[in-house]
VOBA-1610 file (N, C-alpha, C; in pm, whole numbers, padded with zeros to 5 digits, always signed):
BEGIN
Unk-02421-05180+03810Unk-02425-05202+03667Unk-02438-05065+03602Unk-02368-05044+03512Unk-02382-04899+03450Unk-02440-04885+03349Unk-02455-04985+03255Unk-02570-04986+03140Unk-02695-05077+03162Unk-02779-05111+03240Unk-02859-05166+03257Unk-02940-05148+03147Unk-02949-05070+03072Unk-03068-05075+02970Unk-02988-05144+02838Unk-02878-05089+02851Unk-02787-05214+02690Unk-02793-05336+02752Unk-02746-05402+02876Unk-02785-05547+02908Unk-02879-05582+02829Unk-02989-05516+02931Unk-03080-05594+02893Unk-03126-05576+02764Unk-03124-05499+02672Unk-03129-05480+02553Unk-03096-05648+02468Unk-02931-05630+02495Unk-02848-05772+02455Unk-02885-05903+02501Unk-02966-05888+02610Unk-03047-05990+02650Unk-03104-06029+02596Unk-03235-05951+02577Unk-03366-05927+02549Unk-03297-06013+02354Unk-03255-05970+02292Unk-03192-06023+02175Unk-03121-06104+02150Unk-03098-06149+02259Unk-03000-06330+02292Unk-03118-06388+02299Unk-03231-06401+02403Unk-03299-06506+02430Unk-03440-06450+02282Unk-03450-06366+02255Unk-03522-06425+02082Unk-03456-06493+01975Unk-03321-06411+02007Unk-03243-06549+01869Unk-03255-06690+01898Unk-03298-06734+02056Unk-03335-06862+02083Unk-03468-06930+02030Unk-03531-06866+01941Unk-03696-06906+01941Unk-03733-06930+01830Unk-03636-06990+01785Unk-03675-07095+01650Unk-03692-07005+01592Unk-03629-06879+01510Unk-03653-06837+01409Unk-03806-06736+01421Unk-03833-06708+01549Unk-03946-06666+01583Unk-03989-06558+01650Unk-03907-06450+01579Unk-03863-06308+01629Unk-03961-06253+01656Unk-04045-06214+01835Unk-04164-06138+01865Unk-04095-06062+01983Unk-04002-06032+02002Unk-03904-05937+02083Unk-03969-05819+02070Unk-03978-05753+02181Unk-04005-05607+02196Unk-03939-05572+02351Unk-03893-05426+02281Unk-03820-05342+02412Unk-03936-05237+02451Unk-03980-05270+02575Unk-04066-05184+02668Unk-04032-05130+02724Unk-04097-05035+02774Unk-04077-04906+02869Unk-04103-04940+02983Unk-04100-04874+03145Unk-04116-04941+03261Unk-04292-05003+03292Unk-04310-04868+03244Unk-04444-04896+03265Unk-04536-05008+03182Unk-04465-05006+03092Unk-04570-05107+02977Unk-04477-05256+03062Unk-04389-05280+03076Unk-04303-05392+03121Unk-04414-05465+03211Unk-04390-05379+03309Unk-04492-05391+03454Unk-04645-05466+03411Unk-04703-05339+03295Unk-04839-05398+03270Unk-04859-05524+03219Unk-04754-05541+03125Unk-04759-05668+03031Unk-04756-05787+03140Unk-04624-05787+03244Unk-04617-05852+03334Unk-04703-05883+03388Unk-04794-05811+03491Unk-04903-05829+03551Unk-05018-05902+03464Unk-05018-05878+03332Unk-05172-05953+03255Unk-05101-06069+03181Unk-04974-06108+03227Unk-04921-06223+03188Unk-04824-06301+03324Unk-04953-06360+03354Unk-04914-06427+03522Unk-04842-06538+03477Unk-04845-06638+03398Unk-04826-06734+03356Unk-04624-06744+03309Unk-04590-06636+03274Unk-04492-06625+03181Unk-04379-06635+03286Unk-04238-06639+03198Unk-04134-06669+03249Unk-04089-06481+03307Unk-04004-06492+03403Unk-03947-06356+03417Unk-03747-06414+03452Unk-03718-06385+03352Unk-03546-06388+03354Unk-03509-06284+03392Unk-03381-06331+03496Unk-03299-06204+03504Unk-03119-06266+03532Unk-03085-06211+03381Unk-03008-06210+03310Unk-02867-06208+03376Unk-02898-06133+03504Unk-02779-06076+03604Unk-02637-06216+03612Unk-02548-06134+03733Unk-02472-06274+03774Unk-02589-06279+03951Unk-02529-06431+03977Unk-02593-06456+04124Unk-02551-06347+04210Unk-02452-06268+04222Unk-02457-06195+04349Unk-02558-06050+04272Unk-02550-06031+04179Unk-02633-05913+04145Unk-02764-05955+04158Unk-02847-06043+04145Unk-02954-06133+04155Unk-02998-06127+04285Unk-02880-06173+04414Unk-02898-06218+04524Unk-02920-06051+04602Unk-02906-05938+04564Unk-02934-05811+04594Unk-03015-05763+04589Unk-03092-05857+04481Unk-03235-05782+04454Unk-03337-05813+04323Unk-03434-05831+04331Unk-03481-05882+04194Unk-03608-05889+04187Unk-03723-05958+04120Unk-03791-05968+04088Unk-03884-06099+04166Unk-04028-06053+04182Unk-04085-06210+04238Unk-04059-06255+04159Unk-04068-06387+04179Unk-04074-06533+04076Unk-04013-06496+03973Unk-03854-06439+03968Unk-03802-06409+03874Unk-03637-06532+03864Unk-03633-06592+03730Unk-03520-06692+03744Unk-03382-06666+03680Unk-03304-06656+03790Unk-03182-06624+03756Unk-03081-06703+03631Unk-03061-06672+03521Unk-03004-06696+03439Unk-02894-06647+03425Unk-02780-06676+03427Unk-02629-06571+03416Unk-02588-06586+03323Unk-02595-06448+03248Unk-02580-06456+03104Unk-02415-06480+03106Unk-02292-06448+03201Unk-02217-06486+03161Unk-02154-06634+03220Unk-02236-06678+03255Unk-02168-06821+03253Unk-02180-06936+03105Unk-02060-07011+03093Unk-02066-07090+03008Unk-02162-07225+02955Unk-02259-07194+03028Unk-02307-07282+03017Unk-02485-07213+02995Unk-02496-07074+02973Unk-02589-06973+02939Unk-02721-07060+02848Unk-02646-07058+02729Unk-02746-07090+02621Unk-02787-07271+02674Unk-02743-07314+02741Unk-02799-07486+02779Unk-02908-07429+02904Unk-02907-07335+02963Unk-03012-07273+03057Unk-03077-07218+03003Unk-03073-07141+02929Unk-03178-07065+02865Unk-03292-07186+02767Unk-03212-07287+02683Unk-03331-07324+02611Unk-03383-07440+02653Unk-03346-07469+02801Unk-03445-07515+02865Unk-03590-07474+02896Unk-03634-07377+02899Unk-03736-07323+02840Unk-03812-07343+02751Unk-03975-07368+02805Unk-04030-07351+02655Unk-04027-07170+02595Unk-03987-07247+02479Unk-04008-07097+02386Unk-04119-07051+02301Unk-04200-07117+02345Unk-04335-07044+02304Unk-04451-06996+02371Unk-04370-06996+02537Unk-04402-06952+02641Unk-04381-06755+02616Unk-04463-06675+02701Unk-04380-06551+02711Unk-04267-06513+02816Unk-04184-06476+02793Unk-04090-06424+02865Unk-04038-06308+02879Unk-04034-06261+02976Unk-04037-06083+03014Unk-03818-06111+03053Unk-03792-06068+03030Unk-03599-06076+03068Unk-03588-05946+03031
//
C-alpha cells in the first residue's frame, strides 16, 4: 500500500460520516493510537484493508472490513456507533 496514512485518513472519515451526525473523529499519531487502544479494551478495531492485505497481517482482535467491497457501508453500520472505534 503506498499511502497508508490517506487510507486510513478516508477511512477514519467514512466510518464518522456513519455516526448519526456525530462527528468525534480524531487522527492520531502511532503512539497516542496504541495508548488510546490499550485504555479502550472494549472498542471496535477496523481494518479497512482488502482480505488478502488483512490476511498478511494485522491487528489482535482487529475486524476486517473491505472498504472496497460493495457491500462496505451494510458492514460497517452493523456496528454500534456509539461504541469506540479505532480504524
Amino acid at each position: 500500500m503506498r499511502y497508508p496514512f490517506l487510507f486510513l485518513l478516508i477511512a477514519a472519515l467514512l466510518f464518522s460520516a456513519c455516526s448519526n451526525g456525530q462527528n468525534t473523529s480524531q487522527v492520531l499519531a502511532p503512539k497516542e493510537f496504541a495508548a488510546k487502544m490499550s485504555a479502550t479494551p472494549d472498542a471496535y478495531i477496523i481494518d479497512v484493508r482488502t482480505p488478502e492485505e488483512f490476511s498478511g497481517d494485522h491487528l489482535p482482535k482487529a475486524l476486517n472490513i473491505n472498504w472496497n467491497s460493495p457491500d462496505f457501508t451494510e458492514n460497517i453500520s452493523a456496528y454500534d456507533k456509539n461504541k469506540t472505534a479505532f480504524v
